[in-house]
C-alpha positions as CSV (number, residue, x, y, z in Angstrom):
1,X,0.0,0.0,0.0
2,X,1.6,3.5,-0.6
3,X,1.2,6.1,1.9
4,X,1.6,9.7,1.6
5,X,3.3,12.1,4.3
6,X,2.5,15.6,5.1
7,X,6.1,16.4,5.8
8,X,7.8,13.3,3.3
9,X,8.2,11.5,0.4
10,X,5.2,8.9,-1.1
11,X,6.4,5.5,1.0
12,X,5.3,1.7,0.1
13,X,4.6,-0.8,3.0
14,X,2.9,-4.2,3.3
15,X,1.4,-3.6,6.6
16,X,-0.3,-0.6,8.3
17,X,-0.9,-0.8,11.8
18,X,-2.6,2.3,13.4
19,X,-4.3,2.8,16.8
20,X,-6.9,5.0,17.1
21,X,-9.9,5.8,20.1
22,X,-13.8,4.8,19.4
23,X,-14.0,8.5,18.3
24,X,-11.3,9.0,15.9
25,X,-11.3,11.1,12.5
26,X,-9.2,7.5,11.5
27,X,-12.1,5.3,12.8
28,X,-15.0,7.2,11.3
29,X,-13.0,7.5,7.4
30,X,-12.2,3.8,7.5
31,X,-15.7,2.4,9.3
32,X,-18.0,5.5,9.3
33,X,-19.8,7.3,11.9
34,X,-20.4,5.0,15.1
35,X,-24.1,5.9,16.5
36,X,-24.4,3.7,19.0
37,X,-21.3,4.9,21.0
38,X,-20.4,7.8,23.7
39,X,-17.8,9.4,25.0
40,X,-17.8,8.4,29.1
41,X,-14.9,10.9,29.6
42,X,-11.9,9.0,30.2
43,X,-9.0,7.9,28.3
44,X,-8.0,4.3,28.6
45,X,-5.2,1.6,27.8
46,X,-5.2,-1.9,28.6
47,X,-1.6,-4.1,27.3
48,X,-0.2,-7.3,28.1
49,X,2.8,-7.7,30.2
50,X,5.7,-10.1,31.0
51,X,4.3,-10.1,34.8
52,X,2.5,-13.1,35.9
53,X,-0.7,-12.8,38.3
54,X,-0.7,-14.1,41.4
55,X,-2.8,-17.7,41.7
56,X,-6.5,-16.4,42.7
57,X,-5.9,-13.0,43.1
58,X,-8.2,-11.0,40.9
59,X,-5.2,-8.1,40.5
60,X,-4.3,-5.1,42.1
61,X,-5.3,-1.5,41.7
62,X,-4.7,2.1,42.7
63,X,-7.0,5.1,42.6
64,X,-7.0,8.3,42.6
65,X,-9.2,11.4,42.0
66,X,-9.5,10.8,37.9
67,X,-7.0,8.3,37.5
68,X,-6.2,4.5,37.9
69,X,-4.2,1.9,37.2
70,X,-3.5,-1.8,37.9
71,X,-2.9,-5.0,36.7
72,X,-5.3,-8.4,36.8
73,X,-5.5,-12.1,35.7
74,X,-7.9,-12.7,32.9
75,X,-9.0,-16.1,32.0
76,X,-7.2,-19.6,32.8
77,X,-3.9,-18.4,32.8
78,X,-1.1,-16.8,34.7
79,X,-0.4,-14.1,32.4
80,X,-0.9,-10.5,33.9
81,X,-3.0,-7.4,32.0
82,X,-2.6,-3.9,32.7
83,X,-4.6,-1.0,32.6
84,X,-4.7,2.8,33.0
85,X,-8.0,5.2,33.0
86,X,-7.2,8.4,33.1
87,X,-10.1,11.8,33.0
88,X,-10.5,13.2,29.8
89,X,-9.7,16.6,30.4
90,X,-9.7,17.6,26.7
91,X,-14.0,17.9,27.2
């Protein structure tokens, strides 16, 4: 696929990988406007990590006034997610 820069040349590549919130002008040109979402006001990640969750625990988390973070064990496994929420402040 070629891809054209603002600020560079014309560029081939096989794979495009771009990440985007439920709100994007990115989301809406490739999928179209998304009716049956909202914005809830925060800005949120969730990755993978190298840490392994403890055996029954459900994770760990901090809070704060408009912010938190922590890490948990989804599914069957010992592998470790974490996540961030943060207040979108840009509103």
């Amino acid at each position: 696929m070629k891809v054209s820069f603002e600020h560079g040349p014309v560029r081939e590549f096989d794979l495009i990988v771009r990440t985007d919130g439920l709100h994007s002008t990115v989301r809406r040109l490739a999928f179209g406007a998304d009716r049956n979402s909202s914005n809830i006001g925060s800005i949120t990640s969730l990755s993978r990590t190298r840490t392994r969750a403890r055996r029954g625990s459900l994770g760990d988390r901090v809070n704060m006034p408009s912010k938190m973070a922590g890490i948990y064990r989804s599914g069957n496994h010992a592998e470790a997610k974490a996540y961030f929420m943060f207040a979108d402040r840009s509103r």
